[in-house]
C-alpha positions in Angstrom: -31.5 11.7 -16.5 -30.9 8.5 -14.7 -30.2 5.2 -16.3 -32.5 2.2 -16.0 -30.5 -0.7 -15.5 -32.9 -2.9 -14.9 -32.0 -6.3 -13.9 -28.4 -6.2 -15.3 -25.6 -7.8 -13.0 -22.0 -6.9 -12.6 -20.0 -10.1 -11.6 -16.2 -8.8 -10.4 -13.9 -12.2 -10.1 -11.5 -11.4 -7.9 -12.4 -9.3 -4.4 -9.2 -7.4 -5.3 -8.7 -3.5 -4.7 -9.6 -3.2 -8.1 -13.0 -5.3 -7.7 -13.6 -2.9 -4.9 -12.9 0.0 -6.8 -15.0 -0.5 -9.9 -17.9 -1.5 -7.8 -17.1 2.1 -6.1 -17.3 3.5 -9.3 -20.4 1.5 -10.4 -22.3 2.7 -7.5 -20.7 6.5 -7.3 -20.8 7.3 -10.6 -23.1 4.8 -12.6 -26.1 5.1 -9.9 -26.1 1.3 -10.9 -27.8 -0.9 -8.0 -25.8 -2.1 -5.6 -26.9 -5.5 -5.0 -26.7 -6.2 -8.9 -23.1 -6.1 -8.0 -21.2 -9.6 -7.3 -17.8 -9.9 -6.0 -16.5 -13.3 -6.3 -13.7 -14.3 -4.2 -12.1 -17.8 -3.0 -10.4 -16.3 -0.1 -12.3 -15.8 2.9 -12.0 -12.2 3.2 -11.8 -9.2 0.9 -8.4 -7.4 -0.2 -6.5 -9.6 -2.7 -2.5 -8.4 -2.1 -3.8 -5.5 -0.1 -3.7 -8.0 3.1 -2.5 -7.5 6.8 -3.7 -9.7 9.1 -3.4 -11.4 12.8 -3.0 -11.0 16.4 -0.8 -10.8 19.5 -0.9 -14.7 20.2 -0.2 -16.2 16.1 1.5 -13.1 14.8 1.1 -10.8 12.2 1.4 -11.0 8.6 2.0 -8.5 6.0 2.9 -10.4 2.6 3.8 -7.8 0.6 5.2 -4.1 1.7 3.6 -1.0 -0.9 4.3 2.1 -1.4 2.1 5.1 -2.3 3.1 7.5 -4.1 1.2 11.1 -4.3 1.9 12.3 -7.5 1.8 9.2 -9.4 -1.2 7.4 -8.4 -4.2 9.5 -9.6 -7.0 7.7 -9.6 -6.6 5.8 -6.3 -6.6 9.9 -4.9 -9.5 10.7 -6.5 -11.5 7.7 -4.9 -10.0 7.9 -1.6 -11.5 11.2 -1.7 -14.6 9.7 -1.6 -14.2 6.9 0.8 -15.4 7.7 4.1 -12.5 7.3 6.9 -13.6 4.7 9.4 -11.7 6.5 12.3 -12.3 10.2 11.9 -16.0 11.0 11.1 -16.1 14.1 8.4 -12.6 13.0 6.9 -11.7 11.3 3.7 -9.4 8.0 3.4 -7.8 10.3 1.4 -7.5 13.0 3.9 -6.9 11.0 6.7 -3.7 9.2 4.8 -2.5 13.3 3.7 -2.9 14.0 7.6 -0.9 11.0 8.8 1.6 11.3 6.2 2.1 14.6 7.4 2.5 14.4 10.7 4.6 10.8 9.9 7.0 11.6 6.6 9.1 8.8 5.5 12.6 10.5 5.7 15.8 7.5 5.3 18.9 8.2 7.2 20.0 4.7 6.6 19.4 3.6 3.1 22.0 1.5 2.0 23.8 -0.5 4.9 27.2 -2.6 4.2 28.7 -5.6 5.1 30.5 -4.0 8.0 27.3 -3.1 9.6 27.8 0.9 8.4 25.1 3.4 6.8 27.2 4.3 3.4 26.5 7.9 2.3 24.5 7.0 -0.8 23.7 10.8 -1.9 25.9 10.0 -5.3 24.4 7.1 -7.4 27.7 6.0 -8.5 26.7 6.3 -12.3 29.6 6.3 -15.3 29.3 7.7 -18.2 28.4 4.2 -20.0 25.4 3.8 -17.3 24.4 7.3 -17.9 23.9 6.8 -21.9 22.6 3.5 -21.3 19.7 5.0 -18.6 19.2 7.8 -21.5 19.0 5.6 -25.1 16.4 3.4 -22.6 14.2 6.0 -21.8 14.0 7.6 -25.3 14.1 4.1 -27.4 10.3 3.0 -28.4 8.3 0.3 -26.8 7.5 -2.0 -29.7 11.4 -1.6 -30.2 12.2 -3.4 -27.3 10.6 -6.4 -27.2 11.7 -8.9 -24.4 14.8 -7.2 -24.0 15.4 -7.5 -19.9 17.3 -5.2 -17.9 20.5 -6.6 -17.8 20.4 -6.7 -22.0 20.7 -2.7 -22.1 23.2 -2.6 -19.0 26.7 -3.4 -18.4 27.5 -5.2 -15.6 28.9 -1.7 -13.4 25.2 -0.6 -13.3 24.0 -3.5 -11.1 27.0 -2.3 -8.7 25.7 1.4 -8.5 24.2 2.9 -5.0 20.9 3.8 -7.8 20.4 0.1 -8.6 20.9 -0.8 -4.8 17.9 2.0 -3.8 15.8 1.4 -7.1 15.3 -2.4 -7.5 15.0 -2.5 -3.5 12.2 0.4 -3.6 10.3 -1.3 -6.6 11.7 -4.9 -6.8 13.6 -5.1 -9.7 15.9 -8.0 -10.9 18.3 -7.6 -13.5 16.3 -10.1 -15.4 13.2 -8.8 -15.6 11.1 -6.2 -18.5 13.4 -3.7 -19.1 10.1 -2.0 -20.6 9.0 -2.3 -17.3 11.9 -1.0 -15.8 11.7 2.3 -18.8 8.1 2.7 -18.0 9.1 3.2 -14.3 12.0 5.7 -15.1 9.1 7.9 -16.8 6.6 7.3 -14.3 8.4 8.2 -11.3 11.5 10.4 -12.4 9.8 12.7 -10.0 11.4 10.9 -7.5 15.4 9.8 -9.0 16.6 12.7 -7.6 15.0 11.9 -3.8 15.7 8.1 -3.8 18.1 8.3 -1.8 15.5 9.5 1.5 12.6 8.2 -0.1 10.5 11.1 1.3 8.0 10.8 -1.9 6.9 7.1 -0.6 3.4 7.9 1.0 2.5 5.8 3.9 -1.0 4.8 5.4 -2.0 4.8 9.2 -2.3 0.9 9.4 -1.4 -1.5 7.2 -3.0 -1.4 3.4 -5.8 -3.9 4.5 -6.8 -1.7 7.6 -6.5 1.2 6.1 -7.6 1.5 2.5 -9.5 -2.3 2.3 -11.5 -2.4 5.1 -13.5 1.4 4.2 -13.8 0.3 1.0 -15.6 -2.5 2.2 -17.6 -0.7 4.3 -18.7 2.3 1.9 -19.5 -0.5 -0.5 -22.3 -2.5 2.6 -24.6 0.1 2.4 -25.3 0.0 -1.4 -26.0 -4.2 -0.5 -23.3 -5.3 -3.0 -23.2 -8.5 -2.7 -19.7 -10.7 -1.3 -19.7 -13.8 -2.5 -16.4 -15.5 -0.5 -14.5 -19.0 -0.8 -16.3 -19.5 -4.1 -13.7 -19.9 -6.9 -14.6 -19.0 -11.1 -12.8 -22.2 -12.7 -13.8 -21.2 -16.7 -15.6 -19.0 -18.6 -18.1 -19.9 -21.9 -18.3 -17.9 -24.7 -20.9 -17.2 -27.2 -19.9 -18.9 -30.5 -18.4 -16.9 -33.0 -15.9 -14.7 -33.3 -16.5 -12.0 -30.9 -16.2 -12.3 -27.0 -19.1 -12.4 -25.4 -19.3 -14.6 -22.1 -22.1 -16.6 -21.5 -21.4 -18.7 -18.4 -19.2 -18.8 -15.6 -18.0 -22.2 -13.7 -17.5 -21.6 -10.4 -16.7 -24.1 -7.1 -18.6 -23.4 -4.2 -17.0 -24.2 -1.2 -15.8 -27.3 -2.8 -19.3 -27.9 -5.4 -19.2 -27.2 -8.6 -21.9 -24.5 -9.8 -22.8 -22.8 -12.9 -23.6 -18.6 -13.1 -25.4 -17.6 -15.9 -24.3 -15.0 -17.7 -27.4 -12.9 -19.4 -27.2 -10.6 -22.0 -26.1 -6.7 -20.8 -24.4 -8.6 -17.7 -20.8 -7.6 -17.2 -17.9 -9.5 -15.7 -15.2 -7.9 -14.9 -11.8 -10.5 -14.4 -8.8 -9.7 -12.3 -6.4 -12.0 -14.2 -3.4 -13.7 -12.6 -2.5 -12.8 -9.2 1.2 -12.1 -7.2 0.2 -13.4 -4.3 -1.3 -16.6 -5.6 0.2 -19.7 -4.2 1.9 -18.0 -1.3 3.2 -20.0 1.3 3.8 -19.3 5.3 6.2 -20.5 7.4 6.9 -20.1 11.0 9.3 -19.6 13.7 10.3 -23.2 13.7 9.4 -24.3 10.0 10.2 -23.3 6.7 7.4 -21.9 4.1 6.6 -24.2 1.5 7.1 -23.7 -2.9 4.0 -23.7 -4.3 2.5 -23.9 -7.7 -0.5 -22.5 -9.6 -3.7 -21.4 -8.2 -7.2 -20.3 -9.7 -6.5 -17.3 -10.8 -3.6 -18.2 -13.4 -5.3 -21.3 -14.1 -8.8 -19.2 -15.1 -6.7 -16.8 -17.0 -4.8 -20.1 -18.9 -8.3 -21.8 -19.5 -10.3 -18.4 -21.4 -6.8 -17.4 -22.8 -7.0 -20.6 -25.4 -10.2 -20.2 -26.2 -10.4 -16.4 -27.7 -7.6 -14.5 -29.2 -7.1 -10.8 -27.7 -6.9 -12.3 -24.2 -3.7 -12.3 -23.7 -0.6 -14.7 -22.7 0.0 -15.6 -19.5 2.3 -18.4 -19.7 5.0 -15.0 -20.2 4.2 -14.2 -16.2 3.2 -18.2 -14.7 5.5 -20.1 -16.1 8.8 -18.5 -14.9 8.9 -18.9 -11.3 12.6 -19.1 -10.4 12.7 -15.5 -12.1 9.4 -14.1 -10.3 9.6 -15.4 -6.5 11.1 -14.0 -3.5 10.4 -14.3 0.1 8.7 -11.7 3.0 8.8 -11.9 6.7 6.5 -10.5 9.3 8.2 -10.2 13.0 5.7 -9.5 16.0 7.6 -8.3 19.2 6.4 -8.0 22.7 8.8 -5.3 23.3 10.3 -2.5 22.1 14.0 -3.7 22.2 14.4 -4.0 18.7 12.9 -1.4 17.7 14.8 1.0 20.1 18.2 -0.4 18.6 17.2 0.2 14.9 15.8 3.8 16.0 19.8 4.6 17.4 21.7 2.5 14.6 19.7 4.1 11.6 18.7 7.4 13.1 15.6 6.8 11.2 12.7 8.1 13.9 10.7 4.7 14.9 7.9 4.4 12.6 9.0 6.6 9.8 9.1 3.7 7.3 12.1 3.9 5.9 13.4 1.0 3.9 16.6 -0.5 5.0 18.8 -2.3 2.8 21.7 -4.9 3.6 23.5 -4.1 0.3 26.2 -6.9 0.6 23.7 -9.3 2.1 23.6 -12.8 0.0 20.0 -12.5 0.3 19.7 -9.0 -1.2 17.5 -8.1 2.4 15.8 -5.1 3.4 13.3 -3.9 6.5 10.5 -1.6 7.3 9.6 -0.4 10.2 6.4 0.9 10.3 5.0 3.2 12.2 3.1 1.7 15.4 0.5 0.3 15.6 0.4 -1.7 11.9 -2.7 -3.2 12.7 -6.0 -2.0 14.3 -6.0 -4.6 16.5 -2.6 -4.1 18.2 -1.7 -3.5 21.6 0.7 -0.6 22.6 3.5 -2.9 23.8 3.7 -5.0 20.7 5.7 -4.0 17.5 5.9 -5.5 14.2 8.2 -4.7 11.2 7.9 -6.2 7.7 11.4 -7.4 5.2 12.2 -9.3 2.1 14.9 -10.8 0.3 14.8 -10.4 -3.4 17.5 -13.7 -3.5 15.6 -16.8 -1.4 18.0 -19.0 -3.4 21.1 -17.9 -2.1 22.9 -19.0 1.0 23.0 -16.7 4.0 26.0 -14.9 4.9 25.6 -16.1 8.2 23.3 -18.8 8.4 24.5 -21.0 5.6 21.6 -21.7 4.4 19.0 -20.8 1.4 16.5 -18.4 2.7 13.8 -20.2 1.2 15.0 -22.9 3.4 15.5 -21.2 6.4 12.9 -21.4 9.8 11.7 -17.6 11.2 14.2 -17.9 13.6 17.5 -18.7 11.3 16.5 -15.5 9.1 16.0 -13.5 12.6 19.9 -14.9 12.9 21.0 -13.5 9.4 19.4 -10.1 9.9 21.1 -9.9 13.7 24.2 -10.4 12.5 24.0 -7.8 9.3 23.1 -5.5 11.6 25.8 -6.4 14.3 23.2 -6.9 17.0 25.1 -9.9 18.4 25.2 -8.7 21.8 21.4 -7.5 22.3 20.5 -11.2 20.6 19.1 -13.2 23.5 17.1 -10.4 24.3 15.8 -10.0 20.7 15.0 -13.7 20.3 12.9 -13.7 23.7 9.9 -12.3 21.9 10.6 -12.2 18.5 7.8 -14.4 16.3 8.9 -14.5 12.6 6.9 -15.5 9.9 8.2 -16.1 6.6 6.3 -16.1 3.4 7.5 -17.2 0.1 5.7 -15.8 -2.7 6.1 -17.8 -6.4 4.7 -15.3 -8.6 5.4 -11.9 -6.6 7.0 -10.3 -9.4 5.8 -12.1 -12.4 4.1 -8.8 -14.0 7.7 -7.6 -14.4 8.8 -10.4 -16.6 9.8 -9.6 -20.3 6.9 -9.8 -22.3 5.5 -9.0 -25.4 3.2 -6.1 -25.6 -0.1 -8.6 -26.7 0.7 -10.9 -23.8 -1.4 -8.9 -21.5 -4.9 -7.8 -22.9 -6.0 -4.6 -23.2 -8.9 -3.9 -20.4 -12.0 -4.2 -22.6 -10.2 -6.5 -25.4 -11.4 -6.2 -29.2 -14.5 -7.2 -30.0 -15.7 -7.6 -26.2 -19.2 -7.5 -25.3 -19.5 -7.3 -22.0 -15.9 -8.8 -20.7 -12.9 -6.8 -19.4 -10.0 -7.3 -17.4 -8.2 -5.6 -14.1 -5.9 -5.7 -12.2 -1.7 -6.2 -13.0 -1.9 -8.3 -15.7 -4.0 -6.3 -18.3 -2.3 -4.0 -20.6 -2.2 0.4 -19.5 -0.4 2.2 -22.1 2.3 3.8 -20.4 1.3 2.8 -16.4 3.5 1.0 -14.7 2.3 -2.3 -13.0 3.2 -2.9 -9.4 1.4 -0.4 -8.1 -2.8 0.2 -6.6 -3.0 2.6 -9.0 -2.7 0.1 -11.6 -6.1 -1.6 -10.1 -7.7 1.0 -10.0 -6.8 3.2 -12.9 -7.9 -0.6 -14.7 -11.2 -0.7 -13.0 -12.3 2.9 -14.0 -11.7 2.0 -17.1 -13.2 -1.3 -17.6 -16.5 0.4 -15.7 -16.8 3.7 -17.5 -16.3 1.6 -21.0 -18.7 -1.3 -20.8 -21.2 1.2 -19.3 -20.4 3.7 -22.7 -20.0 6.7 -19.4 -18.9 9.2 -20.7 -16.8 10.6 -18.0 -13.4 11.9 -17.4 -10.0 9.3 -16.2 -7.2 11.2 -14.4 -4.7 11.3 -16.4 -1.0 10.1 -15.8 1.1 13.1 -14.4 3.8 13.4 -17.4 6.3 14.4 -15.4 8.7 13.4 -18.2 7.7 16.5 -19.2 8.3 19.1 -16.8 11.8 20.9 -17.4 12.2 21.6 -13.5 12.1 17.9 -13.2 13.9 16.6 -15.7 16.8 19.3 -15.0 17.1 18.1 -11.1 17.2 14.4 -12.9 19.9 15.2 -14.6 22.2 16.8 -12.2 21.5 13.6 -9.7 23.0 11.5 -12.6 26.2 13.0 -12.3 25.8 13.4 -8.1 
């Protein structure tokens, strides 16, 4: 029988993946009425982190790089399946990703590269005996034994030297000072893929970037049901109903610039993606440096409801340590295929597999990606783009000697020439290259050491009609980081405020399997 909803309203803050997603779920498996849906965003488009944007003239921009991962992200499968493809009528996002991927598997010949310029064989991960017994006390020891231990607490310093640490914290973005919960969580969640790190031929990649190709259908399956978009408005605070419960009753919002009120009836939802890693990200250009920037509205929103309710969470543990949780992107557009050709020959990677390159001995801690072409739907033939980061902005460059979070588009086109020994093809680099820095504040503040109650649960105790998504709610054993995060959040938040009774994939417990854990443990001793 079909449930009467009435006039109820949904109100997502946030026009996130994982807003997207639970109004997917709302409509696909709620029958709930589309345009009771709201999706509240201050940006003027859709897609939260999920972004790629641009052109041939300005440049593209890709802040963040993400990997996919097919057996560990189960629920984002699931509604991909259902997500119309824009590009191939009859096909799934989902299947359209499996096809690509197929034809296009990520496969690295050229994982770790030194200081010399030369692709080190990197098919042992360099572990002693002290790192192995470390990795294995880590994985078995509790949660709620750990506290705010961080990484470097539970290793000696030789772990942070091995060819493992190089490939894992580059792969996931991992500093020695972050959760090592975090850090044990994704030793669980992906030991599926310790033993291939080396290749990464588990990553998953999309056709285009993750805005054209998993955002923008989304978006589009969602028009039809009239959801409604509401862009550059920003929620500022929430009201409560007094008492002791949680029950909102108002939301504050600025509207372009003018203040507003949404009332909140009773049975309406809202649904909060709190915090962001993006927030306060900052571009730069070939000429300038990007800029530091502080807190936005989303941490702000999330600082403003936390002090008013118990059970919603901390999130001074993830705002309030930037020098720990920044590091900076770049985005290079070429007009030519020059570079692209000399990477292909240097890291007998095939162009376009995706294979992450990492400067092992670089100051900066660097790596690149180079996509396959074209990122963006909008790209001509002739034009490539490649995305990189440095996990160190604060450091000076081996050989521009300067702080990369000081350092113009071109100077950190300079320091990635001459790691890879390019000198001689450099003028002809530099003649189209367009480079666009980003530095991103609060990129990895959900890996910060935390306590388990600093992030709330999804629906929080005592929660009427309030839950959270995104990375900064509380999963039991998911690892943040990751779409499937968002979404796995969303489904839950949806399903529970709704009391629907249906299934959640569950999280593959490959922990579990004995294959698995055997081909683990021989790559230890590799």
């Amino acid at each position: 029988m079909k449930k009467e909803y009435g006039n109820q309203q949904v109100y997502f803050v946030g026009g996130g993946i994982a807003s997207l997603a639970g109004a997917a779920y709302l409509v696909r498996d709620c029958d709930f009425p589309g345009q009771n849906i709201h999706i509240i965003e201050e940006m003027k488009i859709l897609g939260g982190s999920n972004d790629g944007a641009g052109d041939v003239e300005e440049g593209y921009v890709i802040r963040g790089g993400r990997m996919l991962n097919d057996e560990a992200y189960e629920n984002l499968w699931e509604l991909l399946l259902t997500i119309p493809s824009i590009d191939h009528p009859g096909m799934s996002v989902r299947e359209e990703i499996i096809a690509f991927d197929t034809a296009n598997p990520t496969h690295s010949n050229a994982r770790l590269v030194n200081s010399k310029g030369e692709v080190e064989d990197v098919l042992s991960m360099g572990f002693d005996m002290a790192d192995r017994m470390a990795l294995g006390k880590l994985i078995l020891t509790p949660e709620d034994k750990m506290g705010k231990a961080r990484i470097n607490d539970w290793f000696a310093p030789h772990f942070f030297e091995t060819n493992f640490w190089y490939m894992w914290a580059t792969t996931f973005a991992f500093q020695p000072w972050h959760s090592a919960v975090e850090f044990k969580r994704y030793m669980i969640r992906f030991i599926h893929e310790f033993p291939r790190i080396q290749t990464l031929e588990g990553v998953t990649r999309t056709p285009y970037n993750q805005y054209d190709s998993i955002i923008l259908p989304m978006h589009k399956y969602l028009e039809p049901f009239g959801v409604d978009f509401t862009l550059k408005c920003t929620v500022t605070d929430l009201e409560f109903k007094d008492g002791d419960g949680i029950t909102v009753t108002k939301m504050n919002v600025l509207r372009e610039g003018v203040e507003d009120v949404i009332h909140v009836n009773e049975g309406d939802l809202v649904i909060v993606t709190n915090g962001s890693m993006t927030e306060g990200s900052s571009l730069g250009s070939m000429t300038s440096a990007p800029q530091l920037n502080g807190k936005g509205s989303s941490w702000k929103l999330w600082e403003n409801i936390a002090a008013k309710k118990p059970g919603l969470g901390n999130p001074s543990s993830f705002d309030d340590h930037v020098d720990g949780s920044k590091w900076e992107s770049f985005t290079v557009t070429f007009q030519d295929s020059k570079f692209f050709d000399l990477m292909e020959k240097f890291s007998r990677n095939r162009a376009g597999t995706g294979a992450l390159v990492t400067f092992k001995d670089s100051s900066w801690f660097m790596s690149i990606v180079l996509a396959f072409q074209p990122h963006f739907r909008n790209q001509p033939e002739h034009v490539k783009v490649f995305w990189g980061y440095g996990l160190y902005p604060d450091k000076v460059g081996d050989f521009v000697k300067k702080r990369m979070c000081d350092c113009t588009g071109e100077e950190i086109m300079e320091e990635l020439i001459g790691h890879l020994h390019f000198e001689e093809h450099k003028d002809e680099i530099m003649a189209t290259a367009n480079c666009i820095p980003c530095m991103m504040p609060y990129i990895t503040s959900q890996f910060m050491p935390r306590l388990n109650s600093d992030r709330p649960k999804v629906v929080p105790e005592g929660s009427t009609n309030l839950a959270f998504v995104g990375q900064y709610c509380e999963i039991p054993d998911d690892v943040v980081f990751t779409e499937e995060y968002s979404v796995r959040a969303a489904r839950i938040a949806v399903y529970t405020l709704l009391g629907i009774n249906r299934p959640i994939e569950p999280i593959n417990q490959h922990q579990f399997d004995v294959r698995t854990l055997f081909t683990s443990f021989v790559t230890s001793f590799r």
